[in-house]
C-alpha positions, -999 to +999 in steps of 0.1 A: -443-213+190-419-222+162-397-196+171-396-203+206-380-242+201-355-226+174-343-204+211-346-232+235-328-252+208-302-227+198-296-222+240-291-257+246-268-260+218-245-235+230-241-240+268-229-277+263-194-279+268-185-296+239-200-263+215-178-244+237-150-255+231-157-259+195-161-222+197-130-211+215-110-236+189-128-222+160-121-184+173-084-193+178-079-203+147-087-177+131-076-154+157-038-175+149-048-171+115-051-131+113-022-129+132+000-152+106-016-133+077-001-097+098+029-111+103+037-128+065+022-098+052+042-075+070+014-060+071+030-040+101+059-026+080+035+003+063+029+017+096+069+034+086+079+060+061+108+034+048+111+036+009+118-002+016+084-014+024+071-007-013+091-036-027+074-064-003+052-065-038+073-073-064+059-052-090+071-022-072+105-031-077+114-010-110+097+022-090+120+013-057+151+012-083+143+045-100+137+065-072+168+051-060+190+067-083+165+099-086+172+137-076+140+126-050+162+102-032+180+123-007+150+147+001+120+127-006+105+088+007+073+073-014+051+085+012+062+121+011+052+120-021+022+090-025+002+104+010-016+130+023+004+152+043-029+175+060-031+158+092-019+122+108-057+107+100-056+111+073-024+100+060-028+069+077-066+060+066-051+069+032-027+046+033-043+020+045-075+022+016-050+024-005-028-004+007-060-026+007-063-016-029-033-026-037-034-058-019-066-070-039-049-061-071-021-077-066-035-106-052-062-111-080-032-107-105-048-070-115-018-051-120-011-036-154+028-041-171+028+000-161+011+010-132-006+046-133-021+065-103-056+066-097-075+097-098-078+101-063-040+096-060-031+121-089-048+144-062-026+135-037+010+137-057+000+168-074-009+187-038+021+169-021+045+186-055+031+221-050+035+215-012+073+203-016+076+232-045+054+265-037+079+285-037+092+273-071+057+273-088+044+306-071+070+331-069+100+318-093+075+305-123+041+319-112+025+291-124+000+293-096-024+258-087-046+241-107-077+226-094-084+186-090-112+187-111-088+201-141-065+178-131-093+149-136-106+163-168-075+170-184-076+205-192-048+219-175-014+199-171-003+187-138+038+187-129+046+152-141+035+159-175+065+183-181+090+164-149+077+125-165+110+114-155+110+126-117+114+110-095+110+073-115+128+077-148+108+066-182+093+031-162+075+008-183+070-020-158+086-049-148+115-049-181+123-013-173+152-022-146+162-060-156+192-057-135+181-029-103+198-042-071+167-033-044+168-051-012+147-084-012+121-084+020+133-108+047+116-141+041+087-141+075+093-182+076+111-183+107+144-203+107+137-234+129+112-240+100+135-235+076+160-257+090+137-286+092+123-285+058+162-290+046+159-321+068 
C-alpha cells in the first residue's frame, strides 16, 4: 500500500511541467559541464600520437625536454614507446586507463619528484623495445626475451637498466631541466573572455 503512494507520488512529481524542466536544466548543465571539462582538458588531444600532448601536465615537462634532444626523437613519439602496439583496442583502452590514472594522480597532487612506470607499463616499454629492437637483441646480441613475470620480480634485467639514459637522459623530476624550452599548451579560455577580463 505504502509502496503504491511512493509510485503515484513519484508519477505526479515527474509529469508536472515545472519537474520537467528542472530536469532538462539540470541535464544540460551537466551535459555543458562534461563538454567544458573535454574541452579544458583537452581531453581530445590524446586521441593523437603528438609527443606534444604529454606536457598539458606539467610534470611531464622534463620527459617532453629529454626526449627532445634524445637519439629517440627522430624515430620514436611517447606512444611508440608508452602503448601497446598489438592491435588499435588495445592501444587506445590502454591509453585511456592510463590517462585516467594519471589524471587522478595529478589531480590529487600524487605525483612523486621522479616518476617511475608502473608494473603494468614496464610490460608495455619492455615489449614495445624488443619490438623496435628484435633484430638487435636476437640476432646481433642474442640476448633473446625475458618474461614479464621476471621483469616484475627482478630477476632478470630489462633494457633500461643498461640504456637508463634512453630516451630521457638521467631525469630526476621537475629540477632536472630548469631551463627546457617545451611548447606551453594553448590556454582553452577563449579570447573574447580573455579580452573582457582585461576590461
Amino acid at each position: 500500500m505504502a509502496s503504491k503512494k511512493v509510485t503515484e507520488f513519484v508519477q505526479a512529481v515527474l509529469s508536472s511541467y515545472r519537474a520537467k524542466l528542472v530536469a532538462i536544466a539540470l541535464a544540460g548543465a551537466f551535459v555543458g559541464l562534461v563538454a567544458y571539462l573535454f574541452y579544458a582538458s583537452r581531453a581530445y588531444s590524446y586521441l593523437s600520437d603528438d609527443p606534444s600532448v604529454c606536457i598539458n601536465c606539467h610534470v611531464m615537462t622534463p620527459y617532453y625536454a629529454t626526449w627532445q634532444h634524445s637519439s629517440h626523437q627522430n624515430v620514436a613519439t611517447c606512444n611508440d614507446c608508452h602503448v601497446p602496439h598489438n592491435n588499435i583496442f588495445n592501444k587506445y583502452f590502454f591509453k585511456a586507463k592510463d590517462g585516467l590514472r594519471h589524471s587522478y594522480v595529478f589531480t590529487m597532487r600524487n605525483e612523486p619528484m621522479a616518476m617511475k612506470a608502473i608494473a603494468e607499463s614496464q610490460h608495455v616499454i619492455y615489449d614495445n623495445c624488443v619490438r623496435c629492437h628484435s633484430q638487435l637483441n636476437q640476432e646481433f646480441v642474442k640476448t633473446g626475451r625475458m618474461t614479464h613475470a621476471a621483469l616484475d620480480l627482478g630477476t632478470d634485467k630489462p633494457c633500461w637498466e643498461c640504456h637508463r639514459d634512453v630516451p630521457h637522459g638521467g631525469v630526476n623530476g621537475l629540477a632536472s631541466t630548469p631551463n627546457a624550452l617545451v611548447p606551453y599548451p594553448k590556454s582553452p579560455v577563449p579570447q573574447w573572455l580573455k579580452d573582457l577580463m582585461k576590461k
